[in-house]
N, C-alpha and C positions, 0 to 999 in steps of 0.2 A: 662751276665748270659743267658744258656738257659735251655728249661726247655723242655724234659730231660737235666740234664746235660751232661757235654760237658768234656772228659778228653781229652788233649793234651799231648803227650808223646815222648818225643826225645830217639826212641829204642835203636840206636847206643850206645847213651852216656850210658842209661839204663842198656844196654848189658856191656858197659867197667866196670862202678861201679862194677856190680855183678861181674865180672872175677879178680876183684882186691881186692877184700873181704867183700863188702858190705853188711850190713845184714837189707831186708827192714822191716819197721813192719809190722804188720797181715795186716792193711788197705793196704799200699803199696805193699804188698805182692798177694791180691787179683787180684788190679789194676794190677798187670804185668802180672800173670798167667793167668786173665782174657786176656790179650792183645797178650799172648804167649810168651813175653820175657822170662819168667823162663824158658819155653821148647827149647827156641833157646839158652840159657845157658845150660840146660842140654846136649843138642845136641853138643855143640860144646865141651862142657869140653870130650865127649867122641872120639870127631874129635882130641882134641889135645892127649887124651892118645893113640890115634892109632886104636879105636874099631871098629871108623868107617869112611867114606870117609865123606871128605864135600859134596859129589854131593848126597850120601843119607844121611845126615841130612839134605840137603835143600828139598830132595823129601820128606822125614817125614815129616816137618816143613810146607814145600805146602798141603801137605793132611791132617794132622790136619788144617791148615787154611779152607780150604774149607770144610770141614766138621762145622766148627763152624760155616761159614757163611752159610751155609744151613742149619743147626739148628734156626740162628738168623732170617732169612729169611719164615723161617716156622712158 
């Protein structure tokens, strides 16, 4: 235990659940959105309909990261 606590998160596996129909509840739900899995779902389900390239969903995905941790940071 620490204290803060401490979340540990396997994103990969996180990421597969959600692409194969997973549905988290509100708690887990927060936990990933907090972490950006949802958004790197979002991003990719729109890589596989064709909207958009992987190399910008990873550049979305990099600037919202850095933007959070400059929020956290602050």
């Amino acid at each position: 235990m620490t204290n803060p606590a401490e979340i540990s998160i396997n994103e990969e596996r996180a990421l597969y659940w959600l692409q194969v129909g997973a549905k988290p509840s509100d708690t887990a739900r927060n936990i990933l959105s907090r972490e950006g899995i949802l958004l790197r779902n979002h991003l990719q389900i729109g890589v596989n309909k064709g909207a958009i390239t992987q190399a910008q969903a990873d550049a979305k995905f990099n600037a919202w990261k850095e933007e959070r941790d400059s929020k956290l940071n602050a």
